[in-house]
N, C-alpha and C positions, 0 to 999 in steps of 0.2 A: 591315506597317503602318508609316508613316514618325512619328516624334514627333519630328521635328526635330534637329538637330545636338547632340551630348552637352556638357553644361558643362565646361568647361575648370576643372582642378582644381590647385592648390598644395596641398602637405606645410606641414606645420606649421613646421617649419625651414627649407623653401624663402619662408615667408612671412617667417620671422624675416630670413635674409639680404637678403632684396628690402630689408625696414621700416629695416636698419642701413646699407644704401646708398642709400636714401634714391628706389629705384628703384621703392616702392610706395606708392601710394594704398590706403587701406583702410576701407572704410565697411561698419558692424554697421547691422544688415537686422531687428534685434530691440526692442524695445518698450523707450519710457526708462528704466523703472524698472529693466528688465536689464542696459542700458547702464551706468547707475548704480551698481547691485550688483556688477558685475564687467565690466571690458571691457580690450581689448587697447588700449594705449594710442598715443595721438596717431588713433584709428580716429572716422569722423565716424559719427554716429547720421542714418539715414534710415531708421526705420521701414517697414516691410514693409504696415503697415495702413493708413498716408498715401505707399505707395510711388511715387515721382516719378524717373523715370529722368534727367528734364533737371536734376534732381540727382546724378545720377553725371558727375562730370567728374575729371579731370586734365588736368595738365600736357603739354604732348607729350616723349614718349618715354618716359614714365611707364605703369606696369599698373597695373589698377583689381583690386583681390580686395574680394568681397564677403564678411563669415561671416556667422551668430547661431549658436545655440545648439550644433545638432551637423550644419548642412550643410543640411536639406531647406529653411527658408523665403530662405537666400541660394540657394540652387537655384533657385528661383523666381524669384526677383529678377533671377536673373541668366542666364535665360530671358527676362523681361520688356526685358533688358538688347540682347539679341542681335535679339529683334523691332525695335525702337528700332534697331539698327545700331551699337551698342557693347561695346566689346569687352572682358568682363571673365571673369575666373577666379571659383573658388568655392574657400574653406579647407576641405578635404575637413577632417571631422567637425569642423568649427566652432571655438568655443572650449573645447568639452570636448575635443579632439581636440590643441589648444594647451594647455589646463593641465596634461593627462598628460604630455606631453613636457617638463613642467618649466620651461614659458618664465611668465615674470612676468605676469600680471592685474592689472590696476590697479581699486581701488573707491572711491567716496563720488564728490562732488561735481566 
């Protein structure tokens, strides 16, 4: 049975270098309040539950990585991504997957 081409996946590290050269877009796929509480920073909020792909853009020459929480609803998204014709990765195990490794969470407003 075919479920379609597998999501394209970045390491937690690999997204940190992409974010410090400035060669990532990074948009959290998870609900404001989560955003709020904790999120990787300069990453834009598009919600998974008002999910709008002609919201996912960059730059050219730019990658688009999606996360939330630990990888399944930016899975999704970024499934929804690849129907639409655009081309994005997923942060394999989200932002739980980024805080274990140590890298910096940004919170409040």
């Amino acid at each position: 049975m075919f479920f379609g081409k597998p999501v394209k996946t970045v390491s937690p590290r690999e997204l940190q270098m992409g974010l410090e050269s400035g060669d990532i877009v990074l948009f959290d796929v998870r609900e404001a309040n989560e955003h709020k509480s904790a999120r990787i920073e300069n990453s834009v909020l598009v919600p998974l539950s008002q999910f709008d792909t002609s919201k996912i853009t960059a730059t050219e020459g730019k990658k688009i990585v999606l996360y939330c929480q630990s990888g399944m609803r930016s899975g999704q998204a970024a499934k929804a991504c690849d129907k639409a014709g655009i081309e994005v990765s997923n942060l394999a195990g989200g932002i739980m997957a980024w805080h274990a490794n140590g890298l910096p969470v940004k919170s409040g407003a």
